[in-house]
Short mmCIF file of the C-alpha atoms (twelve columns), coordinates in Angstrom:
data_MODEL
# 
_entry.id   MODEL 
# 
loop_
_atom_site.group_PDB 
_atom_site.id 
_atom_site.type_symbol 
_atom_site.label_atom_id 
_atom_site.label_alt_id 
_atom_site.label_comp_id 
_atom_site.label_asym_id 
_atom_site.label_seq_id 
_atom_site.Cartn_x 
_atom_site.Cartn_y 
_atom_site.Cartn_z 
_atom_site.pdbx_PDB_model_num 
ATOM 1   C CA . UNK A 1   72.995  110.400 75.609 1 
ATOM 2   C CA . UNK A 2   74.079  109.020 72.493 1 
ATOM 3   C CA . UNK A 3   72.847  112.854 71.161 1 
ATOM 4   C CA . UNK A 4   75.046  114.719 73.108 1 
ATOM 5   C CA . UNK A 5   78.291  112.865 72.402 1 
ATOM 6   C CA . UNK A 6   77.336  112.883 68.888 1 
ATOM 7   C CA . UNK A 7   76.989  116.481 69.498 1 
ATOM 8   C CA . UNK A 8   80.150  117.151 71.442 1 
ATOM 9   C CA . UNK A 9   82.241  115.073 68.961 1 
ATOM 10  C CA . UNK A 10  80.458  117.291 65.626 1 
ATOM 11  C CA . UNK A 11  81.286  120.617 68.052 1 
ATOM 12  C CA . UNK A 12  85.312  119.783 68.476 1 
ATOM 13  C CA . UNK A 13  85.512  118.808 65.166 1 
ATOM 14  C CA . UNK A 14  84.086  121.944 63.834 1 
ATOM 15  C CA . UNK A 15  86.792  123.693 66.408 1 
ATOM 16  C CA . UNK A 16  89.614  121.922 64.622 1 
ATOM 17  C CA . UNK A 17  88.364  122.713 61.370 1 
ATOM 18  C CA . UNK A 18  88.348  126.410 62.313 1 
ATOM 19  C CA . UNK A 19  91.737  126.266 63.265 1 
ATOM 20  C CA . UNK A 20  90.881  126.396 67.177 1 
ATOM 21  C CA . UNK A 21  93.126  125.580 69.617 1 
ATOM 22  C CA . UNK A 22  93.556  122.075 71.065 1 
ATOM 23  C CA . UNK A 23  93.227  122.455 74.843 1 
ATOM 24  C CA . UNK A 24  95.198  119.689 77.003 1 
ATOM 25  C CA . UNK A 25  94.108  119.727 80.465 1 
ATOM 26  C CA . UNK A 26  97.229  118.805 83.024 1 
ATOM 27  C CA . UNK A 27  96.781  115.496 84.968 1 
ATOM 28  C CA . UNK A 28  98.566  114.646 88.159 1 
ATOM 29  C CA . UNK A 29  102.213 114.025 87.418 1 
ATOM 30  C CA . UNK A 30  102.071 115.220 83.956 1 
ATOM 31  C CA . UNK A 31  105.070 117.548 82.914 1 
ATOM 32  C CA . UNK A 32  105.419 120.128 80.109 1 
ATOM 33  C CA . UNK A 33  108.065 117.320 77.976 1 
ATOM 34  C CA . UNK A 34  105.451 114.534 78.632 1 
ATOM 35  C CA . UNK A 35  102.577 116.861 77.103 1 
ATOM 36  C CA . UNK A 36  104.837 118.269 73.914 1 
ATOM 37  C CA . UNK A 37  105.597 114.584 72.912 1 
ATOM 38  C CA . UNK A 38  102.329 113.353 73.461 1 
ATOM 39  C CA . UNK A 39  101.098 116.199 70.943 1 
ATOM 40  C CA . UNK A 40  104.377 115.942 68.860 1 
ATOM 41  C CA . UNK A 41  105.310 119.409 69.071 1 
ATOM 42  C CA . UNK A 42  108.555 121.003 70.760 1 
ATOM 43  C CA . UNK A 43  108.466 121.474 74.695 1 
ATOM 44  C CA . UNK A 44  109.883 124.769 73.723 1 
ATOM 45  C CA . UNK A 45  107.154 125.612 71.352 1 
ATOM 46  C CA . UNK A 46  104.207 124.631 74.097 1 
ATOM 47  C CA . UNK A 47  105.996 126.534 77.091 1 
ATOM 48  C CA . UNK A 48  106.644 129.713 74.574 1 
ATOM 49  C CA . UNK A 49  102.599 129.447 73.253 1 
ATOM 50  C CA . UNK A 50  101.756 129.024 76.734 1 
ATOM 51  C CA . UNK A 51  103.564 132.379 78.375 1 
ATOM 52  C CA . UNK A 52  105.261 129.595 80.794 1 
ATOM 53  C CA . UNK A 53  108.431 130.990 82.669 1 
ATOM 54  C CA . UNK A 54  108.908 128.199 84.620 1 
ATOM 55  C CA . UNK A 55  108.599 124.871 82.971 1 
ATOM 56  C CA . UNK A 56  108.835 123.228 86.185 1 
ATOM 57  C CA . UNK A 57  105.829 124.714 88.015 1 
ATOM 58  C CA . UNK A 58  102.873 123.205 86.307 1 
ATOM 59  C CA . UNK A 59  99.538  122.633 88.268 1 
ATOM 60  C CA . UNK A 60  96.568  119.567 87.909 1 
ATOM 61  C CA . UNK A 61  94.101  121.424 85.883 1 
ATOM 62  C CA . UNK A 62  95.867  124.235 83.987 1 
ATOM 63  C CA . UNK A 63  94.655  124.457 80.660 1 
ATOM 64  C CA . UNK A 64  97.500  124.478 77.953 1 
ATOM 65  C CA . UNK A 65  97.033  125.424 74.420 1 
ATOM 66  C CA . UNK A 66  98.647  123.209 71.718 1 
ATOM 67  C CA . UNK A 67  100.056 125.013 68.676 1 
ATOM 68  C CA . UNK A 68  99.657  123.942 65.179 1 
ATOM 69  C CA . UNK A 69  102.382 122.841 62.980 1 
ATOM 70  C CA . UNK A 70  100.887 125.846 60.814 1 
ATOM 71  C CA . UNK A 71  102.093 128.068 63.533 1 
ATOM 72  C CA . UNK A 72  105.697 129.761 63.054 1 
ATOM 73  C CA . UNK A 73  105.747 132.993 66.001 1 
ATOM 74  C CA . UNK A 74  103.641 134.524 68.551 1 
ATOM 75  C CA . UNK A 75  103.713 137.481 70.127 1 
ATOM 76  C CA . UNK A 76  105.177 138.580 73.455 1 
ATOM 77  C CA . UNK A 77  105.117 141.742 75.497 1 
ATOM 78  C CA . UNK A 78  108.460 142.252 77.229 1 
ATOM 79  C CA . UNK A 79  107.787 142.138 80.715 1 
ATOM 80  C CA . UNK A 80  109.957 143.587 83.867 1 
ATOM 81  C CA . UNK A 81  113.152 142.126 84.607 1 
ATOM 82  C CA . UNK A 82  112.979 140.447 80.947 1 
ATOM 83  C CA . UNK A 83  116.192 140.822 78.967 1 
ATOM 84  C CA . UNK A 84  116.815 139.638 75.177 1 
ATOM 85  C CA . UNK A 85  119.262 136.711 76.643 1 
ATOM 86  C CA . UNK A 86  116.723 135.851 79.461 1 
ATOM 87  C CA . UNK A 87  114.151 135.363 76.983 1 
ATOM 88  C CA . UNK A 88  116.059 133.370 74.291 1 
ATOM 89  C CA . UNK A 89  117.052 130.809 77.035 1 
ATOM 90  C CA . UNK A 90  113.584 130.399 78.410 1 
ATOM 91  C CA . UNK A 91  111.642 129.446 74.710 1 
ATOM 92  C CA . UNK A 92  115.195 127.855 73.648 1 
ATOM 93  C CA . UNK A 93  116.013 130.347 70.709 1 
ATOM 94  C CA . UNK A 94  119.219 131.508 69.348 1 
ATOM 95  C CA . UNK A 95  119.770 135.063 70.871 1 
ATOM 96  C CA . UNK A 96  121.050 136.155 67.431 1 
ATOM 97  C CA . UNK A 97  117.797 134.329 65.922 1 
ATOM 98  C CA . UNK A 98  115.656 136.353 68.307 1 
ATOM 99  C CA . UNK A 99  117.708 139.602 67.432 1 
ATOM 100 C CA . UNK A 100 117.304 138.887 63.744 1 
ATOM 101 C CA . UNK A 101 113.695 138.410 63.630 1 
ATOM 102 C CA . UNK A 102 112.673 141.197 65.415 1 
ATOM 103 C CA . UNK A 103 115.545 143.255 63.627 1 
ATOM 104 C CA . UNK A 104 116.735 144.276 66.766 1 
ATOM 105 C CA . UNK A 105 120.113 146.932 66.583 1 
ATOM 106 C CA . UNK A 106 120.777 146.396 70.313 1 
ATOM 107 C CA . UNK A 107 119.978 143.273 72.365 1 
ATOM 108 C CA . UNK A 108 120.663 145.151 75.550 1 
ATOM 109 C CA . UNK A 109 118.163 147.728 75.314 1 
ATOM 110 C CA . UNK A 110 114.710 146.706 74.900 1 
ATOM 111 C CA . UNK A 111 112.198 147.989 77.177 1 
ATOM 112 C CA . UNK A 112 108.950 147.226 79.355 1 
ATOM 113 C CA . UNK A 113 106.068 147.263 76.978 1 
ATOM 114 C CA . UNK A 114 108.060 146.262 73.844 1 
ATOM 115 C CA . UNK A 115 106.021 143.935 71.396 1 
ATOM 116 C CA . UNK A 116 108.512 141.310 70.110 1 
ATOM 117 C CA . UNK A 117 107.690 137.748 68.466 1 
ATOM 118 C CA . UNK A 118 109.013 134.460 69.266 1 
ATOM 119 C CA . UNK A 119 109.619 131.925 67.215 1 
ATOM 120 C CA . UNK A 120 107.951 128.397 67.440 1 
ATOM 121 C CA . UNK A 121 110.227 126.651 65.621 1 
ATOM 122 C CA . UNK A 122 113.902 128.392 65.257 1 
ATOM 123 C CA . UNK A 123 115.270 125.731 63.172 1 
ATOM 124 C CA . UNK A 124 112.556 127.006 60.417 1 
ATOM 125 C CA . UNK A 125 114.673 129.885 60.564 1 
ATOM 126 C CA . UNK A 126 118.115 130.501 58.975 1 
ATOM 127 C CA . UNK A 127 120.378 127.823 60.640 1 
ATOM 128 C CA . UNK A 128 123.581 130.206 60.548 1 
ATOM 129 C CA . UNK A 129 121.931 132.718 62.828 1 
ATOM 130 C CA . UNK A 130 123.572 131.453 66.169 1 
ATOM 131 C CA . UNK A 131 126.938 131.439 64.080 1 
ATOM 132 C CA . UNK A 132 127.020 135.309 62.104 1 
ATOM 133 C CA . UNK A 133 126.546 138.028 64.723 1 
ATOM 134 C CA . UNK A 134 123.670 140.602 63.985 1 
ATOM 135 C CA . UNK A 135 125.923 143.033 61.819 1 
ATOM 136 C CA . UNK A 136 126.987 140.556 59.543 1 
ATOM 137 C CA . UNK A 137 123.779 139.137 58.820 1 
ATOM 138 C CA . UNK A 138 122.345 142.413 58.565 1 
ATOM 139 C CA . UNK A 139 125.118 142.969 55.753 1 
ATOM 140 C CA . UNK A 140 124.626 139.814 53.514 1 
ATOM 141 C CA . UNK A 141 120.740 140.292 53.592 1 
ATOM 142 C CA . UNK A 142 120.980 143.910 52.139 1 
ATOM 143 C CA . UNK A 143 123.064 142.416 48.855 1 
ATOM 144 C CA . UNK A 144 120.581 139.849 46.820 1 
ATOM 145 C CA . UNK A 145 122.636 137.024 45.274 1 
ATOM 146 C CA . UNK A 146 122.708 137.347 41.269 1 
ATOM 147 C CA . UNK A 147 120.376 134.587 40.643 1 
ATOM 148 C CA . UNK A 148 121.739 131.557 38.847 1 
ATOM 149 C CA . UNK A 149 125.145 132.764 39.216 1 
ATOM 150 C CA . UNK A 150 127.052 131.241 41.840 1 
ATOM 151 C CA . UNK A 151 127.498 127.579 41.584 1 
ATOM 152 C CA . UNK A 152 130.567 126.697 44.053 1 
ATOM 153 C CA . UNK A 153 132.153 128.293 47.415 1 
ATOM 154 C CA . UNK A 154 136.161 128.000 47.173 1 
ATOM 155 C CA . UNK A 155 138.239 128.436 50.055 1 
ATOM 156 C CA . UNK A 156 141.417 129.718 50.626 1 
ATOM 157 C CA . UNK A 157 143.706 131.232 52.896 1 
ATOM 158 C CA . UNK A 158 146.259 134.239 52.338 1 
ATOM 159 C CA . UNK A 159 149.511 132.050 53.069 1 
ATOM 160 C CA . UNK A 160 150.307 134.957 55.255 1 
ATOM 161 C CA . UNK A 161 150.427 134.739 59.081 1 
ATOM 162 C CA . UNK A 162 149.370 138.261 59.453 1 
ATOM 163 C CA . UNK A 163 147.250 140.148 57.190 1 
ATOM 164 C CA . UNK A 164 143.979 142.768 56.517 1 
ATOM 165 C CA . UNK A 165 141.434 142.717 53.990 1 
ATOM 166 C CA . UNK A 166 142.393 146.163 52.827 1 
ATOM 167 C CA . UNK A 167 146.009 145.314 52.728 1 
ATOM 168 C CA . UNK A 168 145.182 142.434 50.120 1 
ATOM 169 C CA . UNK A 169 143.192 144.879 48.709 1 
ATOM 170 C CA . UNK A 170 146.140 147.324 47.983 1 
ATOM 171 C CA . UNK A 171 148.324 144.610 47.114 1 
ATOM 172 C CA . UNK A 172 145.789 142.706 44.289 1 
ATOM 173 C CA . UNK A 173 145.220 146.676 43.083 1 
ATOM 174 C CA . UNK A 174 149.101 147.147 42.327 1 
ATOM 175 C CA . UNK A 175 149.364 143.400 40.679 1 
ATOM 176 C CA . UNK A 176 146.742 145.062 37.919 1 
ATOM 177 C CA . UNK A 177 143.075 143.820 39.038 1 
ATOM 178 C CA . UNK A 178 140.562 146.356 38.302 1 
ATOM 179 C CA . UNK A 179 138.243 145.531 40.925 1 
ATOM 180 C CA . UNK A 180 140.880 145.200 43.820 1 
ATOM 181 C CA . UNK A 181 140.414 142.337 46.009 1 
ATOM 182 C CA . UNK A 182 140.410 139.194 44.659 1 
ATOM 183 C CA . UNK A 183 137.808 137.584 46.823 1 
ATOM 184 C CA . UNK A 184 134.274 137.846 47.632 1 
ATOM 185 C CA . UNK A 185 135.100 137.384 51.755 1 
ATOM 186 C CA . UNK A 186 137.796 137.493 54.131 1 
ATOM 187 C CA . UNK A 187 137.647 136.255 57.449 1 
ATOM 188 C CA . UNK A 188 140.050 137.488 59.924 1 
ATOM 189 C CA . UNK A 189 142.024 135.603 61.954 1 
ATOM 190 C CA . UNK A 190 142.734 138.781 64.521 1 
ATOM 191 C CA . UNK A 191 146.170 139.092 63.926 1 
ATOM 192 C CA . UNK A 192 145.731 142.823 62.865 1 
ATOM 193 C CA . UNK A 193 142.619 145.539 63.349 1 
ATOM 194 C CA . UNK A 194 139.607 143.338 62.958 1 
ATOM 195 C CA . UNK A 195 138.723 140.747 65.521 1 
ATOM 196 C CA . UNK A 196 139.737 136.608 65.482 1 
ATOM 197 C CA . UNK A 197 136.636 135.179 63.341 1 
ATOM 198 C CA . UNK A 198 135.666 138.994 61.689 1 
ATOM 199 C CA . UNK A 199 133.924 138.189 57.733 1 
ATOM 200 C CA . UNK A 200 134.897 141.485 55.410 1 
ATOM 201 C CA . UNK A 201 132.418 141.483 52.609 1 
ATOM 202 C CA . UNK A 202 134.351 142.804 49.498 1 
ATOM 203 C CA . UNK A 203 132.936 144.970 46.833 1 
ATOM 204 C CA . UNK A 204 132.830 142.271 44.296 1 
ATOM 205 C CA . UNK A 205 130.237 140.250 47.017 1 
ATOM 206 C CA . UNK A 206 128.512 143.696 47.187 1 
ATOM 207 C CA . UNK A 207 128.437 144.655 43.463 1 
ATOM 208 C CA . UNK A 208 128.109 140.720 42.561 1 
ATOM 209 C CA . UNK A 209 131.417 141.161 40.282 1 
ATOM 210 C CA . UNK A 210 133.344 137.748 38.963 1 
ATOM 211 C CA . UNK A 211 135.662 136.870 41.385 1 
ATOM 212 C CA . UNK A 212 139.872 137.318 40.650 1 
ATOM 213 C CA . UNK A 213 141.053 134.366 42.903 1 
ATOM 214 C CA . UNK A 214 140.803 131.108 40.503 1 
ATOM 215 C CA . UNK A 215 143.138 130.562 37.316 1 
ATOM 216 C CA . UNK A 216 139.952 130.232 34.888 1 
ATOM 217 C CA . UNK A 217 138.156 133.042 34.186 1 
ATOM 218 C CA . UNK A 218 135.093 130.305 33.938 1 
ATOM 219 C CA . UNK A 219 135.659 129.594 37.523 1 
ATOM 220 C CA . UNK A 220 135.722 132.967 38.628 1 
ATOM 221 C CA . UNK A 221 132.801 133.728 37.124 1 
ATOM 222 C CA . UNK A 222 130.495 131.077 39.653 1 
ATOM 223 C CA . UNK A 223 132.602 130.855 42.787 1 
ATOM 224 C CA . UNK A 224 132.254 132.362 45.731 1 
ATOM 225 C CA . UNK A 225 135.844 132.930 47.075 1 
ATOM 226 C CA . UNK A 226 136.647 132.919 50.459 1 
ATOM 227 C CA . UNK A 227 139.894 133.867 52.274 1 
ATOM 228 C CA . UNK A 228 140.990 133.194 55.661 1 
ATOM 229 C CA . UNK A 229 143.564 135.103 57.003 1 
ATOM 230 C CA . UNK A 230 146.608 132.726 57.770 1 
ATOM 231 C CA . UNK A 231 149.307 130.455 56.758 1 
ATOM 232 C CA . UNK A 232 147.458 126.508 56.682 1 
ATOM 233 C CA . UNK A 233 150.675 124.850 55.555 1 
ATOM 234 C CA . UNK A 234 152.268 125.889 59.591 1 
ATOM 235 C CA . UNK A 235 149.135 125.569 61.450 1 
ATOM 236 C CA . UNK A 236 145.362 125.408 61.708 1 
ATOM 237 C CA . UNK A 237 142.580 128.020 61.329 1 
ATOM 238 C CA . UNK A 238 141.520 129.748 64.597 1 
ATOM 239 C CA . UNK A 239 138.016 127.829 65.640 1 
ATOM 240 C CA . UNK A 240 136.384 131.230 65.687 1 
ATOM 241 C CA . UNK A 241 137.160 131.075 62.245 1 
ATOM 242 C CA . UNK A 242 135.711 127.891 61.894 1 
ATOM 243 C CA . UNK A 243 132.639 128.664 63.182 1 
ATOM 244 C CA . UNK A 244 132.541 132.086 61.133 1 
ATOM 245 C CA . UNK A 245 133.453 129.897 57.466 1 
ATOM 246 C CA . UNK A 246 130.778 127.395 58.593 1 
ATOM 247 C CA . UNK A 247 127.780 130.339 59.137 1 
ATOM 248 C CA . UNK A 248 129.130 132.137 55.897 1 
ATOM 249 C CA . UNK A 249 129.148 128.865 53.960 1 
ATOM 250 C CA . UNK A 250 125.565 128.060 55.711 1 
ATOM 251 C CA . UNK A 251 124.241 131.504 54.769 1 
ATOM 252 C CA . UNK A 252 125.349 131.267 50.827 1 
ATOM 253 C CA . UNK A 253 124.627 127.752 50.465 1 
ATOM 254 C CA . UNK A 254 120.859 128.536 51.140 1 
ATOM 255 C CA . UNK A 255 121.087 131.828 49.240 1 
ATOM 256 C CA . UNK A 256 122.690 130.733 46.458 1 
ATOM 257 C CA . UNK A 257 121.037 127.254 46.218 1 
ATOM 258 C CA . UNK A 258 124.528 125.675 46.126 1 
ATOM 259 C CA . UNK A 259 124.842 122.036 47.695 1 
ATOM 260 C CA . UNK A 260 127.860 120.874 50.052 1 
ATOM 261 C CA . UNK A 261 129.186 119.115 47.177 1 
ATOM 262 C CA . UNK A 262 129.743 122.260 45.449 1 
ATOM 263 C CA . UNK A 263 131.753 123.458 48.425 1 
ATOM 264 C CA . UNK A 264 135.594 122.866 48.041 1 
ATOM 265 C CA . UNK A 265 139.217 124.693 48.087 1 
ATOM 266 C CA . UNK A 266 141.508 126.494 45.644 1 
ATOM 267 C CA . UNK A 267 144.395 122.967 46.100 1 
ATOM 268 C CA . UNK A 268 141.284 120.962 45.008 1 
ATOM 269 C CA . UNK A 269 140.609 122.860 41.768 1 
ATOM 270 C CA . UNK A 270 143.596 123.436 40.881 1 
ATOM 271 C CA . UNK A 271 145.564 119.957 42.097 1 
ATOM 272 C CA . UNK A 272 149.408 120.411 41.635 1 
ATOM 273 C CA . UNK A 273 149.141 124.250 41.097 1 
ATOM 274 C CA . UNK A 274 148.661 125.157 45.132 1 
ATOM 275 C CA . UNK A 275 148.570 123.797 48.296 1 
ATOM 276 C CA . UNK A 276 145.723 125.982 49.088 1 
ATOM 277 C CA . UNK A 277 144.463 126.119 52.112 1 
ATOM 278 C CA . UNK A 278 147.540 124.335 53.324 1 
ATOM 279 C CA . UNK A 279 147.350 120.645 54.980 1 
ATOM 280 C CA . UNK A 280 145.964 122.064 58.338 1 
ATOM 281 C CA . UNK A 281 143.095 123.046 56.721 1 
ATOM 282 C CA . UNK A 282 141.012 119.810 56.903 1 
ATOM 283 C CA . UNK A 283 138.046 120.216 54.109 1 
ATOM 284 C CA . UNK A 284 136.251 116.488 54.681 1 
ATOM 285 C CA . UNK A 285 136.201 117.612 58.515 1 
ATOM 286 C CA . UNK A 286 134.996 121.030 57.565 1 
ATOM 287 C CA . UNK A 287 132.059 119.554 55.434 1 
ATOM 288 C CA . UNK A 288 130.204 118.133 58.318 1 
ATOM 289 C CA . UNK A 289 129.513 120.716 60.199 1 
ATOM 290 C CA . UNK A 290 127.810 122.152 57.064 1 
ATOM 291 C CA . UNK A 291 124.220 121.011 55.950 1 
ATOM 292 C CA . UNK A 292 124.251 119.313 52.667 1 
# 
């Protein structure tokens, strides 16, 4: 006897050191949450590496598979009566995270048969995909970042209620700047064409070209500027926005290697100069909801 179990234990150790699965058989009154922490992983993770649609109907006996922390994404076959959205809220992924990694045009139109992946872990993934739509990020990821370049994000707004990223174009063209547009982004604030929360991406983000919107020509050399559309002295940014600055300023941070420190406004730079953003534009409340 004392054989065998010296032969069983040699046999699952081998398994583990082949990178074989760890098999949990379910117990009476066990559920899917209870299993996950008992292995430390993510109930998300087990029920997605497990095929499980319904969390909630687990029999005594099933056999469950128990993914490795080495494991990032499996892959699914989309199934009938499956959608993008329907999927994402089963294995608890960001729909835009899903639509990113499987560079996916349209969410609404994948079909029976379709081999997708699914993400184990979708905070090992870019943290501003739930916050830029599909477009956008699609965008930024075709430019690459000048490396070494960038060291700060600055953040304005136009001091204009209502307002276009071409029309500040036209406007910073006729003032005598070469390159047009003074900043690297402008978010919209809906009040004319593009949509409450839009991000333009200017040529000098596309071209990586100094930026026109700080006094020093040092400055404008490493910062990132950002303009949202609107007047901050008479009221507040629009939350969508918000939410739009915070993905942006997400995205770069991690592109550009630039800390939340290193995040800050035009008023702050340049203190007596500008109010810039205006006093309804709150940067120590803006800073945490970005990662440092």
């Amino acid at each position: 006897m004392r054989i065998l179990y010296l032969g069983l234990v040699v046999t699952c150790l081998v398994g583990l050191l082949n990178g074989a699965d760890r098999i949990h058989v379910v117990q009476k009154s066990e559920t899917l949450g209870g299993i996950a922490q008992k292995y430390q992983v993510s109930t998300n993770s087990l029920q997605a590496y497990n095929g499980i649609s319904n969390p909630n109907l687990l029999f005594v006996g099933k056999k469950l598979k128990i993914p490795s922390s080495t494991i990032r994404k499996i892959p699914y076959t989309v199934k009938k009566g499956d959608s993008l959205g329907s999927l994402a809220t089963r294995y608890g992924v960001p729909l835009s995270t899903l639509t990113m990694i499987n560079k996916i045009d349209r969410p609404d139109l994948i079909k029976i048969g379709q081999k997708i992946v699914i993400p184990l872990n979708a905070g090992a993934f870019s943290p501003v995909t739930s916050l830029l739509n599909v477009p956008t990020l699609s965008a930024l990821n075709s430019i690459k970042p000048k490396s070494g370049k960038w060291k700060r994000i600055v953040i304005h707004h136009s001091a204009t209620p209502v307002d276009d990223a071409l029309n500040m174009h036209r406007v910073h063209k006729a003032r005598g700047m070469r390159n047009g547009l003074a900043y690297h982004f402008v978010i919209s604030n809906g009040s004319r064409k593009a949509s409450d929360g839009e991000i333009y991406l200017g040529e000098r983000w596309k071209s990586q070209l100094d930026g026109g919107h700080m006094k020093k020509l040092s400055w404008n050399q490493t910062s990132i500027g950002i303009c949202l559309i609107g007047n901050f002295e008479l009221r507040a940014p629009t939350s969508k926005q918000l939410k739009s600055l915070e993905g942006l300023c997400e995205y770069l941070m991690k592109k550009c290697n630039i800390s939340s420190s290193q995040v800050t406004t035009h008023k702050i730079l340049h203190p007596g100069h500008t109010a810039c953003p205006g006093k309804y534009f709150s940067l120590s409340s803006f800073k945490k909801r970005i990662s440092s």
